[in-house]
GULO-798626 format. One line per 4 residues: for each residue x, y, z of C-alpha. Coordinates in pm, whole numbers. Layout:
N
X Y Z ~ ...
END
This chain:
689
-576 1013 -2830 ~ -738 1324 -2943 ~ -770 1669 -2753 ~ -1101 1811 -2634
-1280 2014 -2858 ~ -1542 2182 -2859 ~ -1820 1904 -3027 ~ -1691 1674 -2810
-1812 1922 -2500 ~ -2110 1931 -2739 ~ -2175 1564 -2670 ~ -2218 1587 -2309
-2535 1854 -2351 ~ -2742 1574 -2540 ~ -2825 1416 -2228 ~ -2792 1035 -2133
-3065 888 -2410 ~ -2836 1071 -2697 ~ -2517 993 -2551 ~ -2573 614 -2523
-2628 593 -2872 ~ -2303 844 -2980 ~ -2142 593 -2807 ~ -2264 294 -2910
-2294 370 -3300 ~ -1894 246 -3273 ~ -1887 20 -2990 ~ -1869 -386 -3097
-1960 -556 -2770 ~ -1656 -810 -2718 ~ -1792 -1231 -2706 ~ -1612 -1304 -2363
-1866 -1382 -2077 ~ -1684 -1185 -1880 ~ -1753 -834 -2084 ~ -1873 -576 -1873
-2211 -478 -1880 ~ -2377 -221 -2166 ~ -2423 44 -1929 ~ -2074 7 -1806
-1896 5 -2104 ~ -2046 350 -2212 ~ -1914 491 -1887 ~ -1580 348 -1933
-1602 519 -2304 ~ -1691 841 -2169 ~ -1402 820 -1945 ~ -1186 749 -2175
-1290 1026 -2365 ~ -1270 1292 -2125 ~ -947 1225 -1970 ~ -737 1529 -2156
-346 1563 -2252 ~ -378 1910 -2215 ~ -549 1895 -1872 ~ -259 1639 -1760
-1 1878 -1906 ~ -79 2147 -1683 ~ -93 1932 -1353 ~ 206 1818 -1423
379 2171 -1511 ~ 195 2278 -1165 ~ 372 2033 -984 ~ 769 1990 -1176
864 2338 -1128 ~ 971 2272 -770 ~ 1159 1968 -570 ~ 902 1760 -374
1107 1538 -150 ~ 932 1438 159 ~ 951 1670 468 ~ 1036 1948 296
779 2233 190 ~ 786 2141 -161 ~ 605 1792 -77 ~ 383 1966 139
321 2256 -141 ~ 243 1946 -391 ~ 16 1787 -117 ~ -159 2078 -91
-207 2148 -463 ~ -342 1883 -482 ~ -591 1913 -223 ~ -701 2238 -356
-748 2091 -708 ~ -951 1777 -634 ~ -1177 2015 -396 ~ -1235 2249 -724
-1340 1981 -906 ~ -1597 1923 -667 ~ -1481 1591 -466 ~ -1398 1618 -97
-1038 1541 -55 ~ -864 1451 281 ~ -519 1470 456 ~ -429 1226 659
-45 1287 808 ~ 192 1062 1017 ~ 475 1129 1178 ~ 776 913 1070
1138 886 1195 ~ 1365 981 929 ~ 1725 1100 793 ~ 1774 1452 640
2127 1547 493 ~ 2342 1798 649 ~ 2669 1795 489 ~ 2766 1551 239
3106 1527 147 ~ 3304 1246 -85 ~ 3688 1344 -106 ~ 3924 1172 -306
4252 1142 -30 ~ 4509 918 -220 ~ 4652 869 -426 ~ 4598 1246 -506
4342 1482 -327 ~ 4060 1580 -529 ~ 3710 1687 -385 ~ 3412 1475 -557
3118 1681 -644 ~ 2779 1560 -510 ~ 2547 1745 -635 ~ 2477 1827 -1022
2517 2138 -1199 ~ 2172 2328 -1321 ~ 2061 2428 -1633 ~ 1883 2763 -1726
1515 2656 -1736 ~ 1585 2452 -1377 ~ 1355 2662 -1161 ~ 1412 2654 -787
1732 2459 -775 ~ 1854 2524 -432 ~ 1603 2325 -337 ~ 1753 1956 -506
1895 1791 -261 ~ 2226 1692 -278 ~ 2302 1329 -412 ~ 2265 1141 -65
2079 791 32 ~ 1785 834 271 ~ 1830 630 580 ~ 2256 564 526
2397 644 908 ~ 2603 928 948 ~ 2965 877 910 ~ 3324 981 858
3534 702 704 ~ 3878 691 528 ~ 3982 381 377 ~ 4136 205 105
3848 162 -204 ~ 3736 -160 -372 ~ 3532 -220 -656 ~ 3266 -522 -630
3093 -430 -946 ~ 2687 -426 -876 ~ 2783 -539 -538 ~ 2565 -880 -503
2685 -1187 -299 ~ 2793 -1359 -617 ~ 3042 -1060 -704 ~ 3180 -1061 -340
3232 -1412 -376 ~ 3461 -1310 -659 ~ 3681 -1083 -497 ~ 3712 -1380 -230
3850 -1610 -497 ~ 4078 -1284 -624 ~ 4229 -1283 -272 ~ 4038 -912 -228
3915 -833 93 ~ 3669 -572 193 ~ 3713 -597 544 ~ 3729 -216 650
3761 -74 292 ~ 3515 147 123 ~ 3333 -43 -147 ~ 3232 134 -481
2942 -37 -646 ~ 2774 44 -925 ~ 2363 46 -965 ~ 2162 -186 -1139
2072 -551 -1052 ~ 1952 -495 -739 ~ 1794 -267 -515 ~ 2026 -59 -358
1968 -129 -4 ~ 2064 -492 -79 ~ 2427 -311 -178 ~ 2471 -195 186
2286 -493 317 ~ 2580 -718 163 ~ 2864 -460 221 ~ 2765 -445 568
2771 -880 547 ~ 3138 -844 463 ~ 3277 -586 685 ~ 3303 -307 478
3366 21 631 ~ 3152 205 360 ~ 2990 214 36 ~ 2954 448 -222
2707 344 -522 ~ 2733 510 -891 ~ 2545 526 -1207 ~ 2798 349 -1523
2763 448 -1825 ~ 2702 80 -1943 ~ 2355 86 -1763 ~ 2186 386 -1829
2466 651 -1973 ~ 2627 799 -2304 ~ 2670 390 -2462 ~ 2304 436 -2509
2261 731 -2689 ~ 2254 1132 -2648 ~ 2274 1212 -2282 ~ 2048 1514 -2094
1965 1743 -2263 ~ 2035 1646 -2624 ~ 1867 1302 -2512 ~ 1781 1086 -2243
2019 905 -2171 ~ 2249 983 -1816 ~ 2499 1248 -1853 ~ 2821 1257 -1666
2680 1460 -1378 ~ 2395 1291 -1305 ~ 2317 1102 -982 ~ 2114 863 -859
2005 925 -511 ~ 1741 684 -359 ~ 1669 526 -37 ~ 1903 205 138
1600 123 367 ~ 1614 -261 433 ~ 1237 -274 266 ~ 1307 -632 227
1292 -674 599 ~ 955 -424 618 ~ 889 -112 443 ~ 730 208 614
861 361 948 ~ 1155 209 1111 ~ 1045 227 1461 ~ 693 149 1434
693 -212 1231 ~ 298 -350 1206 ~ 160 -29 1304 ~ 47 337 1180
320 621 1318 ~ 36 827 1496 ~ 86 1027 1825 ~ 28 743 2043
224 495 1871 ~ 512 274 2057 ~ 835 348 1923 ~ 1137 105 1912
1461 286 2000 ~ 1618 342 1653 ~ 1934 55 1779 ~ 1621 -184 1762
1531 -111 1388 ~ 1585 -382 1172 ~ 1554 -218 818 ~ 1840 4 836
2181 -22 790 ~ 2520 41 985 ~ 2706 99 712 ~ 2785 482 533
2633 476 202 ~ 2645 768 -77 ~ 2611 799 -448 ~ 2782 973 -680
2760 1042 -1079 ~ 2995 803 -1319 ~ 3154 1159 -1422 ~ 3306 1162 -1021
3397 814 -1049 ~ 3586 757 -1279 ~ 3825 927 -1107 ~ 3824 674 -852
3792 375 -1064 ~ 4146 565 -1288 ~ 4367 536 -1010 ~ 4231 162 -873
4542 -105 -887 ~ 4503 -460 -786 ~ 4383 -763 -1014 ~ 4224 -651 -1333
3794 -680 -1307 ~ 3646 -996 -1484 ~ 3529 -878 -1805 ~ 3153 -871 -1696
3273 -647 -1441 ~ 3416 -387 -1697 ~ 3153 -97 -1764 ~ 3160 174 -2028
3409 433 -1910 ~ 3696 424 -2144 ~ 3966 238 -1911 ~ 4009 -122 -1766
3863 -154 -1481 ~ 4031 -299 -1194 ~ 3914 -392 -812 ~ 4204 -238 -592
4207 -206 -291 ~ 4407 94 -312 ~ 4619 334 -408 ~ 4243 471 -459
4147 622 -88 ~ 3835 794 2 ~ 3708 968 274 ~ 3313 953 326
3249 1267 568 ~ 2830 1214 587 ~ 2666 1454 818 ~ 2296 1310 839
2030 1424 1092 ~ 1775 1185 1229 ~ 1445 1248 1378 ~ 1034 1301 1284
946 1450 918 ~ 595 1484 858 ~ 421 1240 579 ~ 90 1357 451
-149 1179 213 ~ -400 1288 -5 ~ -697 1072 -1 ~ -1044 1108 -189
-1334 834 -177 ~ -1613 854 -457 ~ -1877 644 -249 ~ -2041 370 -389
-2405 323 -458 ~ -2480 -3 -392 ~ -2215 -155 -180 ~ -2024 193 10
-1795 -50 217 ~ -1627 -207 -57 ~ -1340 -24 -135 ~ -1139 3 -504
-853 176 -424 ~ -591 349 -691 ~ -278 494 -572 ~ 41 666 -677
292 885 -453 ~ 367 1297 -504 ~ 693 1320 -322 ~ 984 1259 -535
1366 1328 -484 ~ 1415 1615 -704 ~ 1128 1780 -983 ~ 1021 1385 -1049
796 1509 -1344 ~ 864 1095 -1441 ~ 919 958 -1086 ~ 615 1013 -995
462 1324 -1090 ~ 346 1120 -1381 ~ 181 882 -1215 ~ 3 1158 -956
-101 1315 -1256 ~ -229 1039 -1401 ~ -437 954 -1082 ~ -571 1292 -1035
-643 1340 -1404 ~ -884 1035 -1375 ~ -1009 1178 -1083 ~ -1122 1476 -1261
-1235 1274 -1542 ~ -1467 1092 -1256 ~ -1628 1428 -1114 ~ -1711 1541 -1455
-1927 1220 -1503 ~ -2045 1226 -1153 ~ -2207 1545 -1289 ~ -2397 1335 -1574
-2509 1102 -1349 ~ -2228 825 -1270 ~ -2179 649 -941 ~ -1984 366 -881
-2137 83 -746 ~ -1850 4 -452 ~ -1673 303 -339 ~ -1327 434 -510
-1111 564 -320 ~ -779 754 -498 ~ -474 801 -312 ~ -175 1032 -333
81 893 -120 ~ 414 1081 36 ~ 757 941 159 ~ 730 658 -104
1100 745 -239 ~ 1236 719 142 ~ 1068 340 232 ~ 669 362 73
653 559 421 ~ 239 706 356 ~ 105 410 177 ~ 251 152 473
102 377 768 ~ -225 415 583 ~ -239 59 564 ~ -122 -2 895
-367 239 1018 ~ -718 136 788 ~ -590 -244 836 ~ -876 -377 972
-1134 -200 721 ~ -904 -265 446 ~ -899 -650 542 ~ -1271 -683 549
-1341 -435 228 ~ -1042 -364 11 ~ -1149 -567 -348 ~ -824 -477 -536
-546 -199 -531 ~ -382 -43 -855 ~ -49 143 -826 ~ 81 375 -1083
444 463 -1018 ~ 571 612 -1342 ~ 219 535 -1517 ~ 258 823 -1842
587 850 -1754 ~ 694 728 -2151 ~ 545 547 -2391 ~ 599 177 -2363
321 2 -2139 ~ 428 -253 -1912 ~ 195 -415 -1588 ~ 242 -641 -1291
-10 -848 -1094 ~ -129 -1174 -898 ~ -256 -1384 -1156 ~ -656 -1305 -1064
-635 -1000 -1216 ~ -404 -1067 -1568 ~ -687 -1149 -1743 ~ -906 -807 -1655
-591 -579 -1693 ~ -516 -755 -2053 ~ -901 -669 -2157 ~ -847 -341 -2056
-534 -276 -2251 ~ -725 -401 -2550 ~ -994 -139 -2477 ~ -794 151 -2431
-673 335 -2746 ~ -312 425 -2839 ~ -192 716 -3038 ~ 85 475 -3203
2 123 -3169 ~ -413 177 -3220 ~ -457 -33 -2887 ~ -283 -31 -2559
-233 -370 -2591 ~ -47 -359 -2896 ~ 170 -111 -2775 ~ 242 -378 -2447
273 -651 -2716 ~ 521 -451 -2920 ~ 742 -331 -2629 ~ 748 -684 -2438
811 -857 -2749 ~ 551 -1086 -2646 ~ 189 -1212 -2892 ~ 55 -1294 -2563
190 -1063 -2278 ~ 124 -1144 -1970 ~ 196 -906 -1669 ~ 491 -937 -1456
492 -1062 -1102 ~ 499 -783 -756 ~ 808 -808 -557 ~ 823 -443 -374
991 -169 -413 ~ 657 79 -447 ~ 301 157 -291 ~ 135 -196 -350
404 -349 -33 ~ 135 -345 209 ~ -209 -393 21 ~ -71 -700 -128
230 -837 110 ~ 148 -736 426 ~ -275 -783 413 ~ -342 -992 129
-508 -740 -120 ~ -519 -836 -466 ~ -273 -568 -629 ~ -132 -448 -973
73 -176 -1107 ~ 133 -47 -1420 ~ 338 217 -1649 ~ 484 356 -1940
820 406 -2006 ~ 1095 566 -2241 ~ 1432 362 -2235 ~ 1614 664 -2055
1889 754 -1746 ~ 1728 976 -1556 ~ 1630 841 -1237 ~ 1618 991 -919
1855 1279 -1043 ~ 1826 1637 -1102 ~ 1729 1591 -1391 ~ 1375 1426 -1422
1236 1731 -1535 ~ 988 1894 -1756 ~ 1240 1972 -2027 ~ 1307 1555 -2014
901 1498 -2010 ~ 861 1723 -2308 ~ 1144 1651 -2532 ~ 1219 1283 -2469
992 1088 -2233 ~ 599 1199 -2333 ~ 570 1457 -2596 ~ 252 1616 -2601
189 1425 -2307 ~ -11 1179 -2468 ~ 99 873 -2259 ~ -40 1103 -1957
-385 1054 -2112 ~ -335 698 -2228 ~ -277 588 -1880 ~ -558 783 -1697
-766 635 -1920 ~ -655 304 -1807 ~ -671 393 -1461 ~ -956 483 -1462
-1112 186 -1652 ~ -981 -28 -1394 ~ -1122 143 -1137 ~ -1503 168 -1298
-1487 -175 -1381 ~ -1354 -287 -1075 ~ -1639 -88 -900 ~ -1893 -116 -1154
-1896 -545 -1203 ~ -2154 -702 -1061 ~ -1872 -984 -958 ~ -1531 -823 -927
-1334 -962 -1274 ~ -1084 -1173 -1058 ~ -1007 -1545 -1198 ~ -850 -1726 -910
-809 -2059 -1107 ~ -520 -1896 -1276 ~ -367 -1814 -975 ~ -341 -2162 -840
-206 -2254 -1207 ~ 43 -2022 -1123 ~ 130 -2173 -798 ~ 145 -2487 -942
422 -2322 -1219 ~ 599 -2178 -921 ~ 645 -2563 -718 ~ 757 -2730 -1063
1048 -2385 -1070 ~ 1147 -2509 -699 ~ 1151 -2870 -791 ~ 1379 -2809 -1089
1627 -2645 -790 ~ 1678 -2945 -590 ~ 1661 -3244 -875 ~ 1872 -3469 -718
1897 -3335 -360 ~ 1539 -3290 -245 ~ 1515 -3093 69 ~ 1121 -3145 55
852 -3346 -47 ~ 629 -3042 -247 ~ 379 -3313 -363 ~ 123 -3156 -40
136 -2838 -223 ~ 76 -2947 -581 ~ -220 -3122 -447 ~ -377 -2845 -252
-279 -2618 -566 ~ -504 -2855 -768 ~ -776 -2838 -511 ~ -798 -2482 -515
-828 -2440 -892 ~ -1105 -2648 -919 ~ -1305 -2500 -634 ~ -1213 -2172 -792
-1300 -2283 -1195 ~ -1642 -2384 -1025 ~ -1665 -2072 -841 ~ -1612 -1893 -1158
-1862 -2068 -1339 ~ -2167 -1952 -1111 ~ -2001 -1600 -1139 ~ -2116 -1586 -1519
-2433 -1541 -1435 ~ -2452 -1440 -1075 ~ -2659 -1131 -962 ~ -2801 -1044 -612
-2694 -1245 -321 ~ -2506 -1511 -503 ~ -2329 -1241 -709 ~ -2207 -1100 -276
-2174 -1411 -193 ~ -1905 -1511 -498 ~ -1743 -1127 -449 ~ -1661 -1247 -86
-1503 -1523 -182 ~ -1266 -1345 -449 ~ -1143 -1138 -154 ~ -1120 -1407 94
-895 -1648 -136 ~ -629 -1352 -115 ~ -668 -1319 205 ~ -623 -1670 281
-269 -1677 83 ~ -152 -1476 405 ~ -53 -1623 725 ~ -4 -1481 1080
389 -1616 1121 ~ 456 -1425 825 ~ 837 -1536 633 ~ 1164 -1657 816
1318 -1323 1033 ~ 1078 -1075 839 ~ 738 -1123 960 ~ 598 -822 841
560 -1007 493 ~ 263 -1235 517 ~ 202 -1367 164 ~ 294 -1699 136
342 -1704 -255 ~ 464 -1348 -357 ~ 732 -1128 -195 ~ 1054 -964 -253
1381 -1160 -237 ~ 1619 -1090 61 ~ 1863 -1022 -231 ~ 1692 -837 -471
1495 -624 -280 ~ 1279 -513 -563 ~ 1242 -836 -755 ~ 986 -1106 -699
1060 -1441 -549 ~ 775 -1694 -535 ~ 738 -1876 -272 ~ 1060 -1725 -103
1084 -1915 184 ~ 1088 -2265 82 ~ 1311 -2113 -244 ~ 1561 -2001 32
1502 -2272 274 ~ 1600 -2510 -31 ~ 1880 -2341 -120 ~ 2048 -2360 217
1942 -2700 256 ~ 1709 -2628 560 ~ 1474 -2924 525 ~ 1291 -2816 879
1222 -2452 763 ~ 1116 -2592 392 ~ 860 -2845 567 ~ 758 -2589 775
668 -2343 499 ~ 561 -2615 247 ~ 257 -2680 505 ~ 181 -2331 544
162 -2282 232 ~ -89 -2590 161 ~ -258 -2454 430 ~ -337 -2130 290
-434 -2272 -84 ~ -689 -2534 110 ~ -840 -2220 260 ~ -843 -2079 -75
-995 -2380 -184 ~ -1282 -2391 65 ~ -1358 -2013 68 ~ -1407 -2069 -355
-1610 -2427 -254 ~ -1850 -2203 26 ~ -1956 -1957 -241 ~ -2179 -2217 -428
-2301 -2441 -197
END
């Protein structure tokens, strides 16, 4: 997209008669019935045209040139950046701070103790233009227990159930060994969750070349691919089992909160965990004896991999302090005209592990640059018609720590008000486009994308139909692993996310830094402005519509996609009758389709009336017992599996209740779930009768 310049400034002095028709003269209104309004559209255009690379480049500059983990003063110094910017553009931002139980490294140390000594480094080396580099942390994993372990090593490959299952049939046992497993294919905490499963004494997690290293190209900083020294740190919360503080599950972490004893936290984990680069590892993996690895185990370091245990012995010496660290959001609300209670809400986090210009500086940026974009119109006469709030969350990278207390804090305005979150973690953060969702909102964030322009696809949605490979993308499913958790999982908010991204290695390392952004990720940061643009679409039509663009009916066709997936698993051993479900699944798109029909043309009361029903129906996909032994999760259709941690599983509990043969839990589930689509069903039949 093009720059500012000075006859675009021009524009804005002709006043709103002029503009309209600047505007217009190359605007063809689009045939769907569900095309926002004239009036709307032109403010969409104008945001999309005011939303600068060059203003995006400098926030993000502002904020890359220090570390910005959470706790420490560079999160703070980004929080209050922040502040001080939105406030000079004339909104009237707002810190709101919790106080959350966490880990902060004192010591980490990974020694190599047989069969030759050799001390492993864990932190990477800087380069010249790295300012402030004392301040990276060392490579550590947020929320691993202190430890100091010696033991034989064994290498379970991306450390999943499946792979331990492996060594089982090998005769390998981890039982009081150190496990080295390598990233990818899971969250990470699910690596310690399953280590910890098997009896191993420790794990220790690294980066292969095969995933994200020199087999895919140039490496840092000739390219952007993962160079030898470069380590993934990240958090091993359980955020399967809930995300946010440990000892406050359900609630915010404010002064007067009750506080488990940390022994009673069930989202942590007993065992050590550490990563280190592949360039430390492959000394490990060198001197490994034992059974030679299955050839999908082999990676791309130039050696055959074997599983041990032994002669290869480590000792894991993890020093780790525990106790409060400060978590402070940024929030600013643009109110709302018409309807000030309902609440749009856009959010992406500032903290990151080290300079996180990508991860998410990017998608910060992109979120404040829209918000700047949305003060300069507010100047020319724009108001929303339900309120927008834009949120900057902290502690995301340690277990979505400030979005989870804000949540668990606004709860019950958020449950009566909140139309629709949007996440951006990583959104300008490279130059492929890529979006998840519930289903109610694919067909809004797919007319966006075909609104937005691209600087080299034309439209946004070419761009997301060129790098999914897809004529017809549709977006991706929400498991966890970022801010959305608790608008959608725990409260039943509609939610989406979206990015962009460069095929690249360097996540959560030293490295994610400006020279990356510049040279390899966003050049010019043009993706920056791309995605603020589509931010901040979403949010004016969101808050603009005089019925929220939400299409429940594909939703429940959804559903019904997701039963015929579980019936395929137990053809021939059915552990439940699902034939309730498809039922009430058929119900509910009816009532919706009908719902949707008097939505064409709704205004006034009726129009209220049908918005209330769009929030209730994903409200009503929630219920109060929550999923088998994590009842923080309430959604009954969408939440992360227990063994993927990030990844979506539909409807996990019957899926898992199937799979272990658990007829009683399946039947239980099965009639919560019909439960929650005939209340679906009814809150869509209310609306129009």
């Amino acid at each position: 997209m093009s720059q500012h310049t000075p006859l675009r400034r021009r524009t804005w002095m002709l006043g709103s008669a002029a503009l309209a028709a600047v505007l217009v003269a190359g605007f063809t209104a689009q045939t769907s019935s569900a095309a926002p309004p004239d009036d709307l559209r032109l403010w969409e255009r104008a945001l999309q045209q005011e939303v600068s690379a060059d203003s995006a480049a400098k926030l993000s500059e502002e904020m890359s040139t220090y570390p910005g983990m959470v706790g420490t003063p560079g999160s703070a110094r980004r929080a209050q950046y922040s502040m001080d910017k939105l406030t000079e553009w004339g909104l009237k931002p707002r810190m709101e701070s919790y106080d959350v139980y966490s880990s902060s490294p004192k010591n980490i140390s990974v020694t190599m103790t047989g069969p030759e000594r050799r001390e492993l480094e864990v932190k990477e080396p800087p380069f010249p233009w790295q300012e402030n580099f004392d301040d990276v942390v060392v490579g550590y994993n947020a929320y691993s227990p202190p430890g100091d372990v010696t033991s034989d090593v064994v290498y379970a490959n991306y450390g999943l159930p499946g792979d331990y299952a492996k060594l089982a049939e090998m005769g390998v046992d981890v039982r009081g060994k150190i496990v080295l497993v390598r990233y990818g294919q899971s969250f990470r905490g699910v690596k310690s969750k399953v280590a910890e499963e098997h009896g191993a004494a420790g794990v220790i997690i690294y980066s292969d070349p095969a995933d994200d290293g020199f087999t895919k190209g140039p490496v840092y900083p000739d390219g952007p691919w993962r160079n030898a020294d470069g380590i993934q740190r990240g958090s091993v919360q359980y955020i399967f089992q809930y995300p946010g503080d440990p000892l406050t599950p359900g609630e915010p972490s404010t002064p007067d909160a009750q506080r488990l004893d940390p022994s009673e936290a069930e989202n942590m984990t007993t065992v050590p965990t550490t990563p280190i680069s592949y360039g430390q590892a492959q000394h490990l993996l060198a001197a490994l004896q034992g059974p030679v690895a299955p050839e999908e185990w082999q990676g791309g370091l130039d050696m055959q991999y074997r599983v041990g245990p032994g002669p290869t012995e480590v000792n894991l010496d993890l020093d780790i302090d525990y106790g409060q660290a400060p978590v402070n959001d940024v929030i600013v609300e643009i109110p709302g005209a018409k309807h000030p209670e309902q609440k749009v809400v856009l959010g992406a986090h500032f903290d990151s592990w080290t300079y996180g210009t990508k991860d998410d500086v990017a998608g910060w940026t992109t979120v404040m640059e829209a918000a700047r974009a949305m003060s300069e119109m507010q100047k020319r006469g724009w108001q929303p018609d339900r309120t927008i709030v834009l949120a900057g969350w902290d502690g995301e990278e340690y277990g979505l720590l400030g979005s989870t207390e804000w949540v668990e804090q606004h709860r019950a305005d958020l449950l009566d008000n909140a139309v629709v979150y949007l996440n951006m973690d990583g959104a300008g953060g490279g130059r492929n486009f890529s979006a998840s969702s519930v289903p109610a909102l694919d067909g809004v964030l797919t007319d966006i994308a075909k609104d937005v322009s691209d600087p080299e696809h034309g439209t946004l949605y070419r761009n997301w139909q060129q790098a999914s490979g897809q004529q017809n993308p549709v977006p991706e499913r929400l498991g966890s692993g970022s801010d959305y958790t608790a608008f959608l999982d725990h409260l039943g908010i509609a939610s989406a996310d979206f990015g962009t991204s460069t095929p690249s290695g360097e996540y959560h390392s030293a490295y994610d830094d400006l020279h990356m952004m510049r040279e390899f990720l966003d050049p010019g940061y043009r993706y920056h402005e791309v995605s603020a643009a589509y931010a901040g679409t979403f949010a004016l039509r969101m808050a603009g519509s005089a019925v929220a663009p939400m299409v429940y009916s594909d939703y429940a066709t959804a559903v019904d996609g997701h039963l015929r997936d579980l019936d395929g698993k137990q053809a021939g051993r059915q552990v439940v009758d699902l034939s309730p479900a498809y039922a009430a699944a058929q119900e509910w798109k009816a009532a919706a389709k009908q719902l949707e029909g008097h939505a064409r043309s709704a205004t006034g009361d009726r129009a209220e009336a049908i918005n209330e029903a769009l929030i209730a129906q994903e409200r009503a996909l929630t219920r109060q017992e929550g999923l088998p032994g994590r009842d923080w999760f309430k959604h009954m259709i969408y939440a992360p599996g227990l063994y993927t941690g990030y990844a979506v599983q539909p409807l996990s509990a019957i899926d898992d209740a199937i799979a272990a043969g658990d007829a009683a839990t399946a039947g239980k589930y099965r009639d919560l779930l019909v439960d929650s689509l005939r209340e679906a069903a009814d809150a869509a039949r209310n609306a129009v009768e």
